[in-house]
LOGURO-769776 format. One record per atom (N, C-alpha, C): residue number from 1; atom name; residue in three letters; x, y, z. Coordinates in steps of 0.001 Angstrom, whole numbers, plus 500000, padded with zeros to 6 digits. Atoms other than C-alpha are relative to their C-alpha. Example, Ala and Ser with C-alpha at 12.3 -4.5 7.8 and 13.67 -1.06 7.14 Angstrom:
LOGURO-769776
SITE  num  atomo  residuo      c1      c2      c3
SITE    1      N      Ala  500890  498810  500000
SITE    1     CA      Ala  512300  495500  507800
SITE    1      C      Ala  500900  501200  500000
SITE    2      N      Ser  499180  498810  499940
SITE    2     CA      Ser  513670  498940  507140
SITE    2      C      Ser  499230  501090  500730
end
This chain:
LOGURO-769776
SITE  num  atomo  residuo      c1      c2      c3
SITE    1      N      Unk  498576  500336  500030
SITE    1     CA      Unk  739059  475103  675683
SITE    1      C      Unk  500225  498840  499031
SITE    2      N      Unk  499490  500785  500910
SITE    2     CA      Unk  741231  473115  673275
SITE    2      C      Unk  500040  498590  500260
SITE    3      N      Unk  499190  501220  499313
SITE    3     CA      Unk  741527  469296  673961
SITE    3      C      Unk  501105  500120  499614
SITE    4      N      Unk  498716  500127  500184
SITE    4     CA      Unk  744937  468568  674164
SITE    4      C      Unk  500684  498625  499337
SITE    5      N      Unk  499860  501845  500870
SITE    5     CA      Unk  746204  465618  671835
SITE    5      C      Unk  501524  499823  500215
SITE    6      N      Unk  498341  500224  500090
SITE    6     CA      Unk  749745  464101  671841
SITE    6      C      Unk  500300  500460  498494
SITE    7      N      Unk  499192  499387  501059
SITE    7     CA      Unk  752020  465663  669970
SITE    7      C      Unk  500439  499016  498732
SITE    8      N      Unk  499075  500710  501220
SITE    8     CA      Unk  753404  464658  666698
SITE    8      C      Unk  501514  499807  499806
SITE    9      N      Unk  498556  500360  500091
SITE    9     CA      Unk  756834  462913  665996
SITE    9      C      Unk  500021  500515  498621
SITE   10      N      Unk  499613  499493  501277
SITE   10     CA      Unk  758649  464232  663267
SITE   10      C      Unk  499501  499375  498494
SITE   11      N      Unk  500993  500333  501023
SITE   11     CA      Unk  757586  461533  660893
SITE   11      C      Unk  498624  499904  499620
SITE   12      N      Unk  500956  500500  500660
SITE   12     CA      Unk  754244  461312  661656
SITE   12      C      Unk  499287  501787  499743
SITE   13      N      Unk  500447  498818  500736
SITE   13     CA      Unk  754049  465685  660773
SITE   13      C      Unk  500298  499531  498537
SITE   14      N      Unk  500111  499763  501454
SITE   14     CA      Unk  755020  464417  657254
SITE   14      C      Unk  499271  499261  499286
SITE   15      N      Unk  501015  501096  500011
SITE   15     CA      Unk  752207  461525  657185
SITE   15      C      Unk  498649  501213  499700
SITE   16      N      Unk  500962  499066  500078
SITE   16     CA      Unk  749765  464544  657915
SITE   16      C      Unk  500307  501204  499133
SITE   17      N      Unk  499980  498677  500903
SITE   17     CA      Unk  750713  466980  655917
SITE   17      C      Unk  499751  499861  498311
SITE   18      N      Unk  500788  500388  501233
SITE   18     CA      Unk  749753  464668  652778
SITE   18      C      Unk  498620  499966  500501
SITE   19      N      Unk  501159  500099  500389
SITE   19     CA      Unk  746787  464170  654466
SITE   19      C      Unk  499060  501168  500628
SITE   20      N      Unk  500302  498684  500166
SITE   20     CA      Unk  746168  467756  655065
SITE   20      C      Unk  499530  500337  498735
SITE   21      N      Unk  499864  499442  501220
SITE   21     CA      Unk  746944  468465  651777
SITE   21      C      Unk  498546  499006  498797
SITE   22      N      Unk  500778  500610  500409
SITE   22     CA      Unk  744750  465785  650297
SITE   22      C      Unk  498615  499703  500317
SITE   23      N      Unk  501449  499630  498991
SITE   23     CA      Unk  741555  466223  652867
SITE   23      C      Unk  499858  498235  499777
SITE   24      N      Unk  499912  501261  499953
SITE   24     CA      Unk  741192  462230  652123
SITE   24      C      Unk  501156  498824  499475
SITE   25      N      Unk  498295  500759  500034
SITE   25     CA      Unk  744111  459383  651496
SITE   25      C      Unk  499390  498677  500141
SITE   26      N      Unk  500004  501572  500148
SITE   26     CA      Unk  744301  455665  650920
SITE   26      C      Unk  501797  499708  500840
SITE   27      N      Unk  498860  500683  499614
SITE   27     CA      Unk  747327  454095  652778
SITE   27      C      Unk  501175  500146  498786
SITE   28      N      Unk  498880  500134  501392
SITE   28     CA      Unk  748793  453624  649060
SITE   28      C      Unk  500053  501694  499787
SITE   29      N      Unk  499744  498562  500362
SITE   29     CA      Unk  748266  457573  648785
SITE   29      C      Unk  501344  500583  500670
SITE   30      N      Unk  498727  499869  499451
SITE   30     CA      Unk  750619  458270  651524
SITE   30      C      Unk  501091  499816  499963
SITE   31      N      Unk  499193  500944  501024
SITE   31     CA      Unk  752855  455825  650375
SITE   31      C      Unk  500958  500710  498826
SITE   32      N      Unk  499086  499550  501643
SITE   32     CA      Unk  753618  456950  647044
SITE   32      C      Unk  500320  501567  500470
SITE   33      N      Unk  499318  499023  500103
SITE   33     CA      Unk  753684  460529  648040
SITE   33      C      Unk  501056  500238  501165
SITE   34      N      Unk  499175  500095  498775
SITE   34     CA      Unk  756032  460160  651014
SITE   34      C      Unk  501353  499148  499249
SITE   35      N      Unk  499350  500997  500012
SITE   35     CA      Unk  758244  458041  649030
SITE   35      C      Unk  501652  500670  499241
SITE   36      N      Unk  499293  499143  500306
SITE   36     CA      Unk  760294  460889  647294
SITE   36      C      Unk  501114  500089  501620
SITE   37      N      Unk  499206  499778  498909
SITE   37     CA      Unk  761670  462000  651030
SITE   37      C      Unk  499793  499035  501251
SITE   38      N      Unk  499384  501068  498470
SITE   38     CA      Unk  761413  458797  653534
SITE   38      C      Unk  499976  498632  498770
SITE   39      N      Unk  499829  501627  500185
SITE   39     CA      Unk  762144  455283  652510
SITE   39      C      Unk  499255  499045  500816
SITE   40      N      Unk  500124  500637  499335
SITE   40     CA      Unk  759835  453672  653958
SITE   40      C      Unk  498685  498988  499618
SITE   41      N      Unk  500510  500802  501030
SITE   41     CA      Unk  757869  450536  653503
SITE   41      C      Unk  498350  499923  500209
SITE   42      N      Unk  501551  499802  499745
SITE   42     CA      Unk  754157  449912  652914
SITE   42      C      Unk  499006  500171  501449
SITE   43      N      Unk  499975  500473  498438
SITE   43     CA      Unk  753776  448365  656170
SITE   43      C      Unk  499902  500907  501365
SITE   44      N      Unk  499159  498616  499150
SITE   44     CA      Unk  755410  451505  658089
SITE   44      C      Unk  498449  500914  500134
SITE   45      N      Unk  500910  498869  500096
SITE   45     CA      Unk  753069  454005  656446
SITE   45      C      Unk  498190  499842  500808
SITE   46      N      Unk  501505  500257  499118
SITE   46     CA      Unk  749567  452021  658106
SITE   46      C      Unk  500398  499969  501411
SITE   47      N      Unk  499697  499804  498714
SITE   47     CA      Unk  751277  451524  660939
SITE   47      C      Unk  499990  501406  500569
SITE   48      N      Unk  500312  498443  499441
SITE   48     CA      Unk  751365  455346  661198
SITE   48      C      Unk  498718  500704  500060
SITE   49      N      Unk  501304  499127  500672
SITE   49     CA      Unk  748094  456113  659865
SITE   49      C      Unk  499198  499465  501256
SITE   50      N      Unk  500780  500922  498913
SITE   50     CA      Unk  746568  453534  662965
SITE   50      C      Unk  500355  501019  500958
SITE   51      N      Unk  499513  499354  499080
SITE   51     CA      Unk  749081  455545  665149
SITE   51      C      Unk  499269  501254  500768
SITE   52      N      Unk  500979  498315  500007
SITE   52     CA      Unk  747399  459067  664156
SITE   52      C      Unk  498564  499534  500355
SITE   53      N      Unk  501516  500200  499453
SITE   53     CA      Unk  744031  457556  664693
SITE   53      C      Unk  500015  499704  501341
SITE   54      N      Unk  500055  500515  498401
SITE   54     CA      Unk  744464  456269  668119
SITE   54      C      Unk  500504  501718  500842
SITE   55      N      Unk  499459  498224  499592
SITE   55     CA      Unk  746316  460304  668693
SITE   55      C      Unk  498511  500264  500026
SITE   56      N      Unk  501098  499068  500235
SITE   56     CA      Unk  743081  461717  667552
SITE   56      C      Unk  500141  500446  498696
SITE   57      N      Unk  500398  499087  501151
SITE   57     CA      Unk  744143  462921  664209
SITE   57      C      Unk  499234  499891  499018
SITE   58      N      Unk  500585  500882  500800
SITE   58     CA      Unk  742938  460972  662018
SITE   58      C      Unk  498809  499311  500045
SITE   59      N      Unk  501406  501044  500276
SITE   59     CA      Unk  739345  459026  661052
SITE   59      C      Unk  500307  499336  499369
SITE   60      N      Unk  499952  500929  501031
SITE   60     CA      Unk  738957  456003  658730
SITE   60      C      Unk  498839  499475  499924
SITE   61      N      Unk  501532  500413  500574
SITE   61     CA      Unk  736015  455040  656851
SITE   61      C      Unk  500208  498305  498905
SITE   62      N      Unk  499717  500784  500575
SITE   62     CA      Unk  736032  451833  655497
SITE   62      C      Unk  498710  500331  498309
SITE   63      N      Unk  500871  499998  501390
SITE   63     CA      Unk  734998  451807  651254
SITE   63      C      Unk  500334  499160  499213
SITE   64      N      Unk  499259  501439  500986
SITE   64     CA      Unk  735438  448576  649521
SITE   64      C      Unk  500758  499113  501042
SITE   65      N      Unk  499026  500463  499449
SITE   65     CA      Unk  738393  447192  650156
SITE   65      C      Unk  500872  500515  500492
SITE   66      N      Unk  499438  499017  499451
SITE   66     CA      Unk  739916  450083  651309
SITE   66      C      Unk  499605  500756  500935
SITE   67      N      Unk  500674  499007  498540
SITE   67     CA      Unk  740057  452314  654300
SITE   67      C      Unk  500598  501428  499171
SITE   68      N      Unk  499926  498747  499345
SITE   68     CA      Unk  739825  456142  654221
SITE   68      C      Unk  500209  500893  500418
SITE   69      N      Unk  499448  498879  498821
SITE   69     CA      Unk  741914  458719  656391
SITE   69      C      Unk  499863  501464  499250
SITE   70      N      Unk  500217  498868  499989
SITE   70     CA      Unk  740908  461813  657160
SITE   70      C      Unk  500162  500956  501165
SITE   71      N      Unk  499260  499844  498561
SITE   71     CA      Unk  742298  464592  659263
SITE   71      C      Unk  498383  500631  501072
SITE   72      N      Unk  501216  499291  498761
SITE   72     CA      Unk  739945  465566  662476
SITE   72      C      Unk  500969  501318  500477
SITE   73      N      Unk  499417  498733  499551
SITE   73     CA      Unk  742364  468138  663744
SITE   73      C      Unk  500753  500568  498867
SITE   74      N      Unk  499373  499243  501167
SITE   74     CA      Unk  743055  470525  661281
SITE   74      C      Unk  501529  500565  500662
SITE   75      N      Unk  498457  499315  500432
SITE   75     CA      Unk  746856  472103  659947
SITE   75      C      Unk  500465  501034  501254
SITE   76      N      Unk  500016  499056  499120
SITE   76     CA      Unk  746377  475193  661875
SITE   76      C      Unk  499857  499651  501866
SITE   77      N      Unk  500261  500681  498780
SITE   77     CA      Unk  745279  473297  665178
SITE   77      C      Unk  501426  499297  500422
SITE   78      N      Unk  498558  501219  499570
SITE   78     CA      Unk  748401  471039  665372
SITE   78      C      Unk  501180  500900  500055
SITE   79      N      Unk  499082  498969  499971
SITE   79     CA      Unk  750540  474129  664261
SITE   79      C      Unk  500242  500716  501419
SITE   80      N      Unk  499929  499119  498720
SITE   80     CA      Unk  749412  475998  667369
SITE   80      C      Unk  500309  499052  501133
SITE   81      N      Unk  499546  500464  499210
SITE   81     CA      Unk  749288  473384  669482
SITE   81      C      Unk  501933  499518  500400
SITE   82      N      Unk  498322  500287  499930
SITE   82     CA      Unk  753232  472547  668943
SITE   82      C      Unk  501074  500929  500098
SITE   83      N      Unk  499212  498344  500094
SITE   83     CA      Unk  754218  476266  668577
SITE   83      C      Unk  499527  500186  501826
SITE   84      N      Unk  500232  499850  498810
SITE   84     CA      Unk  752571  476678  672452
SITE   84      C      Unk  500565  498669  500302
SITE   85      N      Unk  498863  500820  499269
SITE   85     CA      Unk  754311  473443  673589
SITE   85      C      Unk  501439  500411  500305
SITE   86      N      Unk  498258  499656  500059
SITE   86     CA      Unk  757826  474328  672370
SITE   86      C      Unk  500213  501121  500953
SITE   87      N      Unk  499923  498721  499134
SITE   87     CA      Unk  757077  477911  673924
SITE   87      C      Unk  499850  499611  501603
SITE   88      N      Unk  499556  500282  499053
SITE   88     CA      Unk  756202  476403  676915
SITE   88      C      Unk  501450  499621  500699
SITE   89      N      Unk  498671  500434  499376
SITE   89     CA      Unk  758803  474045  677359
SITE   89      C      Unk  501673  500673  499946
SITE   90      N      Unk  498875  499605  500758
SITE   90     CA      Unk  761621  475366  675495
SITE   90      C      Unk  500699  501196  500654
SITE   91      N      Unk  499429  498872  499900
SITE   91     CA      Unk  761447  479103  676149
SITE   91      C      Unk  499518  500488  501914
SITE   92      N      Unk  500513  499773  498847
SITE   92     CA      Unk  759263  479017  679617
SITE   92      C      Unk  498892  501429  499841
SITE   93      N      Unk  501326  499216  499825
SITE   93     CA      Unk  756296  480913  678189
SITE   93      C      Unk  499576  501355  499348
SITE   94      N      Unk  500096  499116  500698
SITE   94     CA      Unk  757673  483505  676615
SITE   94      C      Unk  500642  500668  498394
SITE   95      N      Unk  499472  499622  501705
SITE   95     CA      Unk  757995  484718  672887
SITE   95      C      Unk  501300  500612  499491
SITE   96      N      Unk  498751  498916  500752
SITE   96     CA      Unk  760623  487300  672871
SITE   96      C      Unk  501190  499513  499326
SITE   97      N      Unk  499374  500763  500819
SITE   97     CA      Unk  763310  484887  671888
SITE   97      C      Unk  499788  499237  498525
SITE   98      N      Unk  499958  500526  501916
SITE   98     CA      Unk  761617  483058  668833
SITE   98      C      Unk  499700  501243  499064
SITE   99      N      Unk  500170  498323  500575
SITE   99     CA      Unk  760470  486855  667694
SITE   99      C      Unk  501502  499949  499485
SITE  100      N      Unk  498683  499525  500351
SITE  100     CA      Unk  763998  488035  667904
SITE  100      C      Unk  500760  499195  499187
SITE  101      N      Unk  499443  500639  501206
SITE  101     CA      Unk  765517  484955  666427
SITE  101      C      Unk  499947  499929  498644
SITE  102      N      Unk  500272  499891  501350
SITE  102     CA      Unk  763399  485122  663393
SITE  102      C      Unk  500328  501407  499167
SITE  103      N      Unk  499152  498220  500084
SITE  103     CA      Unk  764276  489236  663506
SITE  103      C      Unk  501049  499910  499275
SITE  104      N      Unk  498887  499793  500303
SITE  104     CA      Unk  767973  488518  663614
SITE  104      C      Unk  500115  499150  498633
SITE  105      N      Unk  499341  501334  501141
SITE  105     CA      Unk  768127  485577  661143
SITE  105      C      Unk  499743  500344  498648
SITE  106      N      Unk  499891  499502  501427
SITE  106     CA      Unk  766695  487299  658082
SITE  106      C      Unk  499167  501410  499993
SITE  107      N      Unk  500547  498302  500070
SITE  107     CA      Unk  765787  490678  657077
SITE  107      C      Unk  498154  500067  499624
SITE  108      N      Unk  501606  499764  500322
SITE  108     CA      Unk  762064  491383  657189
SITE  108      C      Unk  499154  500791  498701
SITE  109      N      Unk  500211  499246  500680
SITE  109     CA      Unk  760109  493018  654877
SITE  109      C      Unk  499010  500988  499775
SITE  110      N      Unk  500662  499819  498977
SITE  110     CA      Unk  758060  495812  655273
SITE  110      C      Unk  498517  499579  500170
SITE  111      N      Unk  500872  500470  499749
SITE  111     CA      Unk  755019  493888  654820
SITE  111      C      Unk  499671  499437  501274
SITE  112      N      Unk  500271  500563  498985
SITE  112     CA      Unk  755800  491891  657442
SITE  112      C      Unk  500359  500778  501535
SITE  113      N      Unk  499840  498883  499202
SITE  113     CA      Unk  756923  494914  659930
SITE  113      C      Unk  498661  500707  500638
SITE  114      N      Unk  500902  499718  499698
SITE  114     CA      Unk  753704  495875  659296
SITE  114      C      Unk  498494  499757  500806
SITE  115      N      Unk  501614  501361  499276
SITE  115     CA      Unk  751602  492762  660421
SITE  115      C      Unk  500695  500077  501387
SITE  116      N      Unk  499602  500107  498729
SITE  116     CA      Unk  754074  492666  663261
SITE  116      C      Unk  499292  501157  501210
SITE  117      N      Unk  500725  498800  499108
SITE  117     CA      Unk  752758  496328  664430
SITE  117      C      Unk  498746  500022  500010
SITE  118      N      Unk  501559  499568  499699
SITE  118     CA      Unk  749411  495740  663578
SITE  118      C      Unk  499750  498862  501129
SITE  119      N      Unk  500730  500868  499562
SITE  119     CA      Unk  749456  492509  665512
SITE  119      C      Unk  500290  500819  501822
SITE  120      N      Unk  499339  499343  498738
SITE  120     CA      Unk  751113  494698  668520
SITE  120      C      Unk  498668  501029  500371
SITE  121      N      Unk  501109  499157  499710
SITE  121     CA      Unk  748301  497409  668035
SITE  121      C      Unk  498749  499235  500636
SITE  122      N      Unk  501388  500973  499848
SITE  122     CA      Unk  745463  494886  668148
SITE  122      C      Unk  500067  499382  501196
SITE  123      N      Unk  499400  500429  498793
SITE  123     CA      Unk  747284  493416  671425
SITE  123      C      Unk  499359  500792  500991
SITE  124      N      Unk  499988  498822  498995
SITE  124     CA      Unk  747553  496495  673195
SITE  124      C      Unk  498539  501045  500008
SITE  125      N      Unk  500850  499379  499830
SITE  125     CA      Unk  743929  497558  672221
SITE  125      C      Unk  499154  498849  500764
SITE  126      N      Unk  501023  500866  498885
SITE  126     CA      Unk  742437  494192  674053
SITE  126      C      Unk  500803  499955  501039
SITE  127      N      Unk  499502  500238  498612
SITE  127     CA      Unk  744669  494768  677009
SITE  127      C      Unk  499552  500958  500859
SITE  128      N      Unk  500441  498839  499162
SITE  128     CA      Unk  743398  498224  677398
SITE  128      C      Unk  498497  499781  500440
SITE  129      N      Unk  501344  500554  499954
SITE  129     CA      Unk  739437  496695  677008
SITE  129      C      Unk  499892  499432  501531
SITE  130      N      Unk  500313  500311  498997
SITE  130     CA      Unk  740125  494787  680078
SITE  130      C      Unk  500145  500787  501378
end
């Protein structure tokens, strides 16, 4: 089973998603690339990066005069975990609503019609297994 980590606040998914994207980061990395869409000051950005480490997401290696960060829970990990929260809380467990919403809200295509049925086939062939 998964440990379970605290969730992420809105700013600190856009803290990790440079340092997703970057697999390692300097404080000043974050920084500068965060600086396009938040305003925020040097100060802020370690304060978050400490934050995520004390969560679990994050490591720091000290090199020089600089620290480090690196993610421990990968993209995909944090994705699921927050996609099964919301579903919990939100919908009470069950999918059919964010399905359908994403259904109604834009037209599919049939690529994705197709992953939908294969993921339905692949379902319904480990339900029959048990």
């Amino acid at each position: 089973m998964v440990k379970k980590i605290d969730e992420l606040s809105k700013n600190e998914w856009v803290v990790m998603k440079v340092c997703w994207k970057k697999k390692q980061v300097t404080a000043r990395n974050v920084y500068e690339a965060t600086l396009k869409q938040k305003k925020w000051e040097y100060q802020t950005v370690k304060t978050m990066l400490d934050r995520l480490i004390k969560k679990g997401y994050l490591q720091r290696e000290k090199f020089g005069p600089v620290y480090i960060y690196s993610p421990v829970i990968s993209q995909k990990q944090s994705v699921r975990q927050a996609v099964e929260s919301f579903v919990g809380m939100a919908l009470d467990n069950t999918i059919i609503p964010i399905v359908a919403h994403f259904v109604d809200r834009q037209k599919l295509t049939q690529d994705e019609v197709k992953s939908l049925k294969k993921l339905i086939e692949n379902y319904e062939e480990l339900s029959s297994d048990e």
